[in-house]
C-alpha positions in Angstrom: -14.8 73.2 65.6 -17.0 70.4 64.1 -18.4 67.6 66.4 -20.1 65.0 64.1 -24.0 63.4 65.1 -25.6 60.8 63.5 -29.4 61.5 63.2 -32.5 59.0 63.0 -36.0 60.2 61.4 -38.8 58.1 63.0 -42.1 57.5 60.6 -44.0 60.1 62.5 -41.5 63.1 61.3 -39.7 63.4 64.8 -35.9 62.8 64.9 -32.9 62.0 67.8 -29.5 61.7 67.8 -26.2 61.5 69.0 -22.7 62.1 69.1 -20.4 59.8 68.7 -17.6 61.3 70.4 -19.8 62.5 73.5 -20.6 59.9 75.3 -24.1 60.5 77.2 -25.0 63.3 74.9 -28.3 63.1 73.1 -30.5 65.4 71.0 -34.2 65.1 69.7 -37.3 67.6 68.4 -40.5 67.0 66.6 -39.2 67.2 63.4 -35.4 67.7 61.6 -35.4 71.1 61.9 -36.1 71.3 66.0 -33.5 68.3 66.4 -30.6 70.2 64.4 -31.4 73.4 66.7 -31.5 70.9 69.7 -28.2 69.0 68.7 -26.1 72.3 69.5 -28.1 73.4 72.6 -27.2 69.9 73.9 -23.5 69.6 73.0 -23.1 73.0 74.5 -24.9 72.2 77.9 -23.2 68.8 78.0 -19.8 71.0 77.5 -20.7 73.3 80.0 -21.3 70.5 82.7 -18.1 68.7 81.7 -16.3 72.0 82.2 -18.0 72.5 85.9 -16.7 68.9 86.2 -13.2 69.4 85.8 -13.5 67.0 83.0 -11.5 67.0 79.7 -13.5 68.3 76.5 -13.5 65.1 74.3 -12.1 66.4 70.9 -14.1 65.6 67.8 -13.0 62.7 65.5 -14.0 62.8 61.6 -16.8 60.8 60.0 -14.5 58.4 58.4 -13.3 57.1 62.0 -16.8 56.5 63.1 -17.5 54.2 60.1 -14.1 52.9 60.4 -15.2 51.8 63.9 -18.1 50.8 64.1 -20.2 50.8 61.0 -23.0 48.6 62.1 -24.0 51.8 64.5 -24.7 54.1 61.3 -27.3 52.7 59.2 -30.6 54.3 58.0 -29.3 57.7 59.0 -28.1 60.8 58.7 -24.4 62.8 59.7 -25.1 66.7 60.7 -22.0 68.1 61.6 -22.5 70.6 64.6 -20.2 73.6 64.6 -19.3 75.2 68.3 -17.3 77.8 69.5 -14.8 76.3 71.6 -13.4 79.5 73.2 -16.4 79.5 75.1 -15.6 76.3 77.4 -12.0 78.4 78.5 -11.7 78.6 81.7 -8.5 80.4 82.2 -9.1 83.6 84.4 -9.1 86.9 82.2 -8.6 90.3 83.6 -11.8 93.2 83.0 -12.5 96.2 84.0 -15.7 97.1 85.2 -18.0 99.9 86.1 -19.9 99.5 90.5 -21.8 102.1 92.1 -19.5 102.9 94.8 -22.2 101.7 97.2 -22.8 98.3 95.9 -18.7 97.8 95.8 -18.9 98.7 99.5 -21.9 96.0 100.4 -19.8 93.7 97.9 -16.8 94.3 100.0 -18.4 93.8 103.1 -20.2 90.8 102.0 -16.7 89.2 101.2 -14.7 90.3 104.5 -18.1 88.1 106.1 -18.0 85.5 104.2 -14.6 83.3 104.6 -15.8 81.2 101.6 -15.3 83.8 99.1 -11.5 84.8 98.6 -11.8 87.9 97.1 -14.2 90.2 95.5 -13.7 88.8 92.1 -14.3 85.0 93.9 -17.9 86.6 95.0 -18.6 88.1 91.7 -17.9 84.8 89.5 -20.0 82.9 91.9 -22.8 85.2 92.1 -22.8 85.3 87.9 -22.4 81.6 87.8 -25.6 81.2 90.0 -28.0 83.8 88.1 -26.7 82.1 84.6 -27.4 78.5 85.7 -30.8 79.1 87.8 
């Protein structure tokens, strides 16, 4: 899916932006080049928190609308459309087979019957992934 951003140059090369249909999510870099990379690191961060959230994904409207809206907003730019895989922000439960060391399921196991918190093994696993991915 496209989500649209509107981009300002400043005179000393470096360049921020937005997007207009994610509200609070911003992008910048020295130059063009680093604030295009930075525009889809953002929107995919910002996604990712939403998600954590429990929020709803706002969908992505097309340039027109914006400058339907609220054309005053989008002068002495630029429009970068940002492409993002939405599959990644589904967070329906899918089944997968994996590979322990008999051992480790064990501790795992153990771990779990311990630790009321975590309803199962899968529970324990998704947290402990969650926590190395996110630091």
């Amino acid at each position: 899916m496209f989500y649209p951003a509107y981009i300002h140059s400043d005179a000393d090369g470096s360049a921020s932006g937005f997007f207009p249909d994610v509200a609070g999510c911003f992008f910048a870099g020295d130059n063009l080049n680093e604030a295009f990379e930075d525009a889809r690191s953002a929107l995919t961060f910002h996604f990712e928190t939403l998600c954590e959230l429990g929020e709803t994904l706002p969908t992505a409207s097309p340039v027109e609308h914006h400058l339907q809206q609220q054309p005053e907003d989008f002068i002495g730019g630029q429009w970068l459309l940002v492409d993002i895989n939405m599959n990644q922000f589904d967070g329906r439960a899918e089944r997968i087979n994996i590979t322990l060391p008999r051992r480790l399921l064990s501790k795992i196991d153990g771990f779990v019957r311990d630790n009321p918190q975590f309803n199962n093994r899968s529970a324990f696993l998704a947290e402990a992934a969650r926590r190395i991915l996110h630091g």
